[in-house]
N, C-alpha and C positions, 0 to 999 in steps of 0.2 A: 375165221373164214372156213366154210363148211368145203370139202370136196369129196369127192364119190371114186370111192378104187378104181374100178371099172374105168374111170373116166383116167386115170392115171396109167393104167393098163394099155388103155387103149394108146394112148397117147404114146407111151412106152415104145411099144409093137411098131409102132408109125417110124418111130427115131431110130430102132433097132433095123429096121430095113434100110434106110438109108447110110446111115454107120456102124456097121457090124462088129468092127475090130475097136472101134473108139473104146478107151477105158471107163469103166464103170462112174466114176467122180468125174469125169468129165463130159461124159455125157448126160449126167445129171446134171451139171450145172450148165449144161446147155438147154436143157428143157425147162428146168427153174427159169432160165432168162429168159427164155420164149414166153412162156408160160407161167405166170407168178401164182397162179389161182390153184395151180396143184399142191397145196399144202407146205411141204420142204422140201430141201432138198435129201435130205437122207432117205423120207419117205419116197422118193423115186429113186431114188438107188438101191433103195431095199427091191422096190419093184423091178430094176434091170438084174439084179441077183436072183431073182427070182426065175426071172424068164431066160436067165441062163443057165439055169441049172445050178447058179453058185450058192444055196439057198439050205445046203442039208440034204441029206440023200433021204429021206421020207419028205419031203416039200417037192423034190423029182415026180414021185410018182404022180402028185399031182395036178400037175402040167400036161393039159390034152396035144401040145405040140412040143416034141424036140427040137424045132426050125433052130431056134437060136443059141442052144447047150455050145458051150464051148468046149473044144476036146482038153483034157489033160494033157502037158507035157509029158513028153518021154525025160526018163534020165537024161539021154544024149542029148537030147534038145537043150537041159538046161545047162548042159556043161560046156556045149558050142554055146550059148547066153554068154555064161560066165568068162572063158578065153574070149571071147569078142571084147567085152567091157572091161576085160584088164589090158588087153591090148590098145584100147583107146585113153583111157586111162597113164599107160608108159609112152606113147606117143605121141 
């Protein structure tokens, strides 16, 4: 089955404005299910990594829109993570 990037892209950009925070594998197999004609699913995952910046920092520069880069955590952010999830974990 032939598909066309751009046409994945697109489609991408569409799903990314509606679910910003959604994780990357799950938002690809939400568009694989919509959408069986985009090739795989990986191959739109690589596309959501892509438009978020998760892609390699020379594939960044590439990107005519920052809209949807996601920021890095801070240390402290992942350390409040981490005591949250051992907390629920003892609990």
């Amino acid at each position: 089955m032939s598909y066309n990037t751009r046409e994945i892209g697109k489609t991408v950009v569409e799903y990314l404005e509606k679910f910003p925070t959604m994780r990357p594998q799950h938002l690809a197999n939400l568009i694989f299910e919509k959408h069986p004609e985009l090739s795989s699913v990986e191959s739109i995952r690589g596309c959501i990594r892509y438009y978020r910046g998760k892609n390699g920092e020379c594939n960044r520069g590439k990107i005519a829109s920052d809209e949807f880069f996601v920021k890095p955590k801070t240390d402290t952010e992942i350390i409040k993570e981490i005591i949250k999830s051992t907390k629920l974990v003892k609990g």
